[in-house]
KOLMI-654158 format. One record per residue (C-alpha): residue number from 0; chain; x, y, z. Coordinates in Angstrom, 3 decimals. Layout:
@nr: NUM kette: A east: X north: Y up: Z
...
END
This chain:
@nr: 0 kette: A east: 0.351 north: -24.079 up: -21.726
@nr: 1 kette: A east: 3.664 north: -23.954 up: -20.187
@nr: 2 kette: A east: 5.450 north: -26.151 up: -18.362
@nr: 3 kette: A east: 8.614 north: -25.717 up: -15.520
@nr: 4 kette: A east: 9.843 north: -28.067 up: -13.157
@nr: 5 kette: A east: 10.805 north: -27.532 up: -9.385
@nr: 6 kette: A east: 14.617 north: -28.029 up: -8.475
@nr: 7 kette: A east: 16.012 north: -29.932 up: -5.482
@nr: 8 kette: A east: 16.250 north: -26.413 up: -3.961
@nr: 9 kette: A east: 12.444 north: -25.418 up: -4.252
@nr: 10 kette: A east: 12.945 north: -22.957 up: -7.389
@nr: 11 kette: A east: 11.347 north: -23.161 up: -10.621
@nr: 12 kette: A east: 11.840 north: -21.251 up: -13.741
@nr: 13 kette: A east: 9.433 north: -18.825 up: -15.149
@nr: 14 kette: A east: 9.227 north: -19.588 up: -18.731
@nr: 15 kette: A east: 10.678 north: -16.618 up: -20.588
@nr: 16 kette: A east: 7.142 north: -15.816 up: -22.983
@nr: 17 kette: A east: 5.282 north: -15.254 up: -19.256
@nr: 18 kette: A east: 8.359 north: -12.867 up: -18.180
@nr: 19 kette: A east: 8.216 north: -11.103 up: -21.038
@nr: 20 kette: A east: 4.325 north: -10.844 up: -20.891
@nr: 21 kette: A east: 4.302 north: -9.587 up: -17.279
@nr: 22 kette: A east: 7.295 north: -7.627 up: -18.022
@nr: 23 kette: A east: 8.764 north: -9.105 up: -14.680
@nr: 24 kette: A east: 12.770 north: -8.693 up: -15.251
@nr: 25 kette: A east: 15.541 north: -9.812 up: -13.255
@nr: 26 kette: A east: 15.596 north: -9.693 up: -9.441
@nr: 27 kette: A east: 11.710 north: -8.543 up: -9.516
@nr: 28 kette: A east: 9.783 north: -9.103 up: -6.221
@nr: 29 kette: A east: 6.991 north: -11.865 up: -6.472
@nr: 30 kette: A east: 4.335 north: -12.606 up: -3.634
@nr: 31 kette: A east: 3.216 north: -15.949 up: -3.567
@nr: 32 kette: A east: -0.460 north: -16.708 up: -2.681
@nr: 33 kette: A east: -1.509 north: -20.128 up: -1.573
@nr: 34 kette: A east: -5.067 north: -20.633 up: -3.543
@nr: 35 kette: A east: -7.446 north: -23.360 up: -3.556
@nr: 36 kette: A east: -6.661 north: -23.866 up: -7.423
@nr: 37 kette: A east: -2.808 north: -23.503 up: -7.060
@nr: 38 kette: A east: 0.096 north: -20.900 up: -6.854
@nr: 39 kette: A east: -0.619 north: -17.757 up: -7.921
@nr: 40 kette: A east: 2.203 north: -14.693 up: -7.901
@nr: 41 kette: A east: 1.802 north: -11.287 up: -8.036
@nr: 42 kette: A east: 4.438 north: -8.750 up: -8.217
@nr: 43 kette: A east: 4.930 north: -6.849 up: -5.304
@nr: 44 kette: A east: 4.613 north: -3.010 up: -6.040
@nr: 45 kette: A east: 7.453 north: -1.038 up: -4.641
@nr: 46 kette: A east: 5.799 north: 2.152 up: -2.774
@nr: 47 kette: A east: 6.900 north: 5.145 up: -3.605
@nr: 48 kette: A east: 8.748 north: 6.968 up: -0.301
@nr: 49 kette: A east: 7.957 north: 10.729 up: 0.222
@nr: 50 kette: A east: 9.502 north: 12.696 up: 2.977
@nr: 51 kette: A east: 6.912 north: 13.725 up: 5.739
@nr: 52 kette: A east: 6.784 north: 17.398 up: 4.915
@nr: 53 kette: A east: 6.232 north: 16.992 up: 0.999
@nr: 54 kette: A east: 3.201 north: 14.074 up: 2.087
@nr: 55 kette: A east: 1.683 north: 16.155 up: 4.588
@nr: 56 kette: A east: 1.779 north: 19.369 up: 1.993
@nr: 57 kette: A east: 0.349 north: 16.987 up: -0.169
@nr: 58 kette: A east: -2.554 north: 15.684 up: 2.100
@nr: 59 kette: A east: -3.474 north: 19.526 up: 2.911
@nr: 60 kette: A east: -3.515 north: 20.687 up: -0.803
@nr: 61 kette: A east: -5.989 north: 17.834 up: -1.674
@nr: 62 kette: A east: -7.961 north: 18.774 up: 1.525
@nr: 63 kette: A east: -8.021 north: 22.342 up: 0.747
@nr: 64 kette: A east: -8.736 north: 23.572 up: 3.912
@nr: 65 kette: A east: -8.622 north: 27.619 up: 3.718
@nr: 66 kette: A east: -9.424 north: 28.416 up: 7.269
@nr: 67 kette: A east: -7.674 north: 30.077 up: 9.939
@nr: 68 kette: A east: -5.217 north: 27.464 up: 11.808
@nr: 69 kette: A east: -6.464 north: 26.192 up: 14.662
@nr: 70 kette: A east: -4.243 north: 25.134 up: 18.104
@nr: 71 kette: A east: -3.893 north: 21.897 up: 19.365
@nr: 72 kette: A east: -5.431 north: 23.465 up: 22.584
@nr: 73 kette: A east: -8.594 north: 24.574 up: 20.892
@nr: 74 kette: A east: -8.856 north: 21.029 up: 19.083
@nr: 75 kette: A east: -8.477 north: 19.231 up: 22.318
@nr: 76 kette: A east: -11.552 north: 21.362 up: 23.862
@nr: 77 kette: A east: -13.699 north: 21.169 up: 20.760
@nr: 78 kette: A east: -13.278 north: 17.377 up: 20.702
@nr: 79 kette: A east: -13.970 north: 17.074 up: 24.519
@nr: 80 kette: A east: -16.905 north: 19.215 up: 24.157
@nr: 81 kette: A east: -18.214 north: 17.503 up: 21.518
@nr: 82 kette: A east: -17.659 north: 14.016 up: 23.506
@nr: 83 kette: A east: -19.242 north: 15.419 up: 26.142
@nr: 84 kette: A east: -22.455 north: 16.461 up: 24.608
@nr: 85 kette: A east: -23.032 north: 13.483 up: 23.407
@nr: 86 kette: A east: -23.058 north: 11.939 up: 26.646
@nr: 87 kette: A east: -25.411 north: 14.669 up: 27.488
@nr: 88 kette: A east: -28.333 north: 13.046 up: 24.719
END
């Protein structure tokens, strides 16, 4: 078990062995959850920022899609139609 206690400003002090054990280092970002059975943190996980081209290549090689490219225009109409025929059932 390990103990800490909480200063006059609200902070305590992760005891170094738990540090070391989550491998949380110096300035790391900590969420703190309010739970029925106490405190709990959880390190916040920095995401990973990708400029919109390189994502959206990346979304269409995982899709795969080898068809022809279609218009906006000829979505639009092929969702309306399809909206419409269901209204049609």
């Amino acid at each position: 078990m390990h103990l800490t206690r909480l200063s006059s400003k609200g902070q305590i002090t992760i005891p170094k062995a738990l540090r070391d054990a989550h491998d949380w280092q110096v300035g790391a970002r900590l969420e703190v959850i309010d739970t029925v059975e106490g405190v709990l943190l959880k390190p916040v996980v920095a995401r990973q920022s990708t400029a919109l081209p390189e994502g959206l290549a990346a979304i269409r090689s995982r899709l795969a899609y080898k068809g022809p490219a279609v218009s906006l225009e000829d979505l639009n109409a092929a969702v309306l139609q399809e909206a419409t025929s269901g209204l049609q059932n």
